[in-house]
C-alpha positions as CSV (number, residue, x, y, z in Angstrom):
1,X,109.9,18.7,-182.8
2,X,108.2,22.0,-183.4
3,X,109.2,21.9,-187.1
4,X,107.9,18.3,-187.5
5,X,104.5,20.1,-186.2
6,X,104.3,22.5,-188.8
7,X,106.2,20.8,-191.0
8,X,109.2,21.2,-192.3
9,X,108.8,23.0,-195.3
10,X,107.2,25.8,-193.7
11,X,108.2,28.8,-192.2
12,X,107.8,29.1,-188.3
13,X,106.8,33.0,-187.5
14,X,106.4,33.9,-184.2
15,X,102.4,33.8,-184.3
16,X,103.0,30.1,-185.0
17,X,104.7,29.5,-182.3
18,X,102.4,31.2,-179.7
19,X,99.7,29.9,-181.1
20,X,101.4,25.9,-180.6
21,X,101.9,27.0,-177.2
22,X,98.6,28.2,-176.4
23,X,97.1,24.3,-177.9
24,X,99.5,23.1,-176.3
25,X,99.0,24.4,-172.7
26,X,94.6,23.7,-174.1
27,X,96.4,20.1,-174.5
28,X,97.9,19.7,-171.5
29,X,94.6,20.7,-169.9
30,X,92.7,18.3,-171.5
31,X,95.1,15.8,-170.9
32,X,95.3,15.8,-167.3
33,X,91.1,15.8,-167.3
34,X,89.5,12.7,-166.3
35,X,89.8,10.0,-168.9
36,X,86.0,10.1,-168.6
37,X,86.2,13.4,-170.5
38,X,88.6,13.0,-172.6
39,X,90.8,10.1,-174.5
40,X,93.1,10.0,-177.6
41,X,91.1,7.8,-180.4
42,X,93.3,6.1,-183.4
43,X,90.8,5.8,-186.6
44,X,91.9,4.1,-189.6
45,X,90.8,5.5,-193.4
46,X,87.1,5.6,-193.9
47,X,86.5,5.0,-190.2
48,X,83.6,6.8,-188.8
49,X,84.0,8.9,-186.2
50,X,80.2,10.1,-185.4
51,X,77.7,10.3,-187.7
52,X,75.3,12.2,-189.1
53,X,72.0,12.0,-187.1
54,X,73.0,10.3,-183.8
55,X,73.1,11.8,-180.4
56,X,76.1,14.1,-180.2
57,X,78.6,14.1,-176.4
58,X,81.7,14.5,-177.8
59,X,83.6,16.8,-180.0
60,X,87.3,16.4,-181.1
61,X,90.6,18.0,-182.0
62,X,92.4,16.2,-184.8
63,X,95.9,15.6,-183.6
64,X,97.3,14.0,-187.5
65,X,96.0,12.7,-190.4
66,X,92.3,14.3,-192.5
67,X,88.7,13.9,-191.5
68,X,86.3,14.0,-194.1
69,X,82.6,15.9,-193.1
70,X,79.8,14.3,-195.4
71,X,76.3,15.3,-195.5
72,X,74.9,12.0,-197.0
73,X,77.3,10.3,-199.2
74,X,78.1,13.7,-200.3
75,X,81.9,15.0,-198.8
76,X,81.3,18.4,-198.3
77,X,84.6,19.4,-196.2
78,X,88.0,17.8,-195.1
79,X,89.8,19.2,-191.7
80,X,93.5,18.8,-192.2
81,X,94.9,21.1,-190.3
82,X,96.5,19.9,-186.7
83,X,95.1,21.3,-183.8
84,X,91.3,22.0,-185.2
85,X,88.0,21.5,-183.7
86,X,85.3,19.6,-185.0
87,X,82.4,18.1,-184.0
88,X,81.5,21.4,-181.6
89,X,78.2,22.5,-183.6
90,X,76.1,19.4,-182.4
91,X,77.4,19.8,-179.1
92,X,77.1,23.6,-178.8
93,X,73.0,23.6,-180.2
94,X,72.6,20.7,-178.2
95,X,71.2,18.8,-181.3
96,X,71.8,15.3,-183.2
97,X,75.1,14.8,-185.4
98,X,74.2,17.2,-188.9
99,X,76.9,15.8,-190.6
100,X,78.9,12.2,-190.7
101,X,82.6,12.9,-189.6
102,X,85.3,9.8,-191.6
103,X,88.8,9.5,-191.3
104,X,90.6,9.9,-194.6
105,X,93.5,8.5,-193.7
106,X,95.0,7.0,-190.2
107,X,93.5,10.1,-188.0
108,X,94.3,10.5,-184.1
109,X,92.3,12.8,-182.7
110,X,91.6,13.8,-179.1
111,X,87.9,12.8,-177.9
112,X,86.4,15.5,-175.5
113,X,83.3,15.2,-173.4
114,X,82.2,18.6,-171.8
115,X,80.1,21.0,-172.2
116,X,80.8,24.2,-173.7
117,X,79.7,25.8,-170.4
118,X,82.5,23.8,-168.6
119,X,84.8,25.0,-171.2
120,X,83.7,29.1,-171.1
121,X,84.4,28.9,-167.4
122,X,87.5,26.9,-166.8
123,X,89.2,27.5,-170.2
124,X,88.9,30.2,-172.0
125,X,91.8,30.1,-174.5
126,X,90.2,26.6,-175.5
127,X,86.9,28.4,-176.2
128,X,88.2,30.8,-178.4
129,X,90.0,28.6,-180.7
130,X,86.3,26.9,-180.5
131,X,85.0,30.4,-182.2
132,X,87.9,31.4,-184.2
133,X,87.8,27.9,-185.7
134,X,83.5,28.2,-186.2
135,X,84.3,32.0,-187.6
136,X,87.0,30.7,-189.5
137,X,85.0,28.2,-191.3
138,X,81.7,30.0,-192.0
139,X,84.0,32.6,-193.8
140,X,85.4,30.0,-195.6
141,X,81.4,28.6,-196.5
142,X,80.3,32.1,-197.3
143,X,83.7,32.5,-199.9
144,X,82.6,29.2,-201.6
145,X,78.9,30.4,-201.2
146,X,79.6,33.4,-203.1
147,X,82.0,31.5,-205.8
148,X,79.3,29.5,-207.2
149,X,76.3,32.2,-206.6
150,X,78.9,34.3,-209.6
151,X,79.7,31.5,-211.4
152,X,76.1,30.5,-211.9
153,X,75.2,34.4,-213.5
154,X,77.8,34.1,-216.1
């Protein structure tokens, strides 16, 4: 089972498996919360998920398949990795939906309502994977940023 997680063709390293066991203890968690907080969600390709501009309550953790993140009709990102957040900026600022999140293919994903102060004091571990995966991302943004800023000077 754990090398159907990560896939057979990879290699499992100890970090790996730690790091399964810590989302899937986060998991479990979630799990046995309410089903008024949280509920696994089946979307089919080009499905939305939320999008861009509406209130935001929920964020997720994509369980299989790819979400795409469009600004407009414009796809600016695509999560693919099992076990990552999305959807947390809205609900962290509080604000309306800045992006529209898709399914790119048949996505399950695991719906969560609470707020990120219920989260800081009952799980931790959950919260930072929440700011790993935020830190993780903006380096990723800052990267690209910086591919195209020396790409357009030459």
């Amino acid at each position: 089972m754990l090398l159907e997680f990560l896939g057979k063709d990879q290699e499992v390293t100890k970090r790996d498996i730690k790091e399964i066991y810590q989302s899937l203890l986060s998991l479990d968690w979630m799990m046995e919360t309410s089903s008024k907080t949280s509920e696994i969600k089946i979307f089919q390709p080009d499905e939305i998920i939320a999008r861009e501009g509406s209130p935001s309550t929920d964020w997720y953790i994509l369980l299989s398949g790819r979400v795409g993140v469009y600004k407009k009709d414009l796809k600016i990102t695509e999560f693919t990795q099992k076990g990552m957040v999305f959807g947390e900026l809205s609900v962290i600022l509080n604000e309306h939906r800045t992006a529209t999140l898709k399914a790119v293919v048949r996505s399950e994903v695991l719906c969560i309502r609470a707020s990120l102060e219920d989260l800081i004091k009952t799980q931790p571990d959950v919260t930072r994977k929440i700011i790993v995966n935020l830190a993780e991302r903006l380096a990723k943004t800052t990267n690209d940023l910086s591919s195209v800023s020396r790409t357009g000077k030459e």
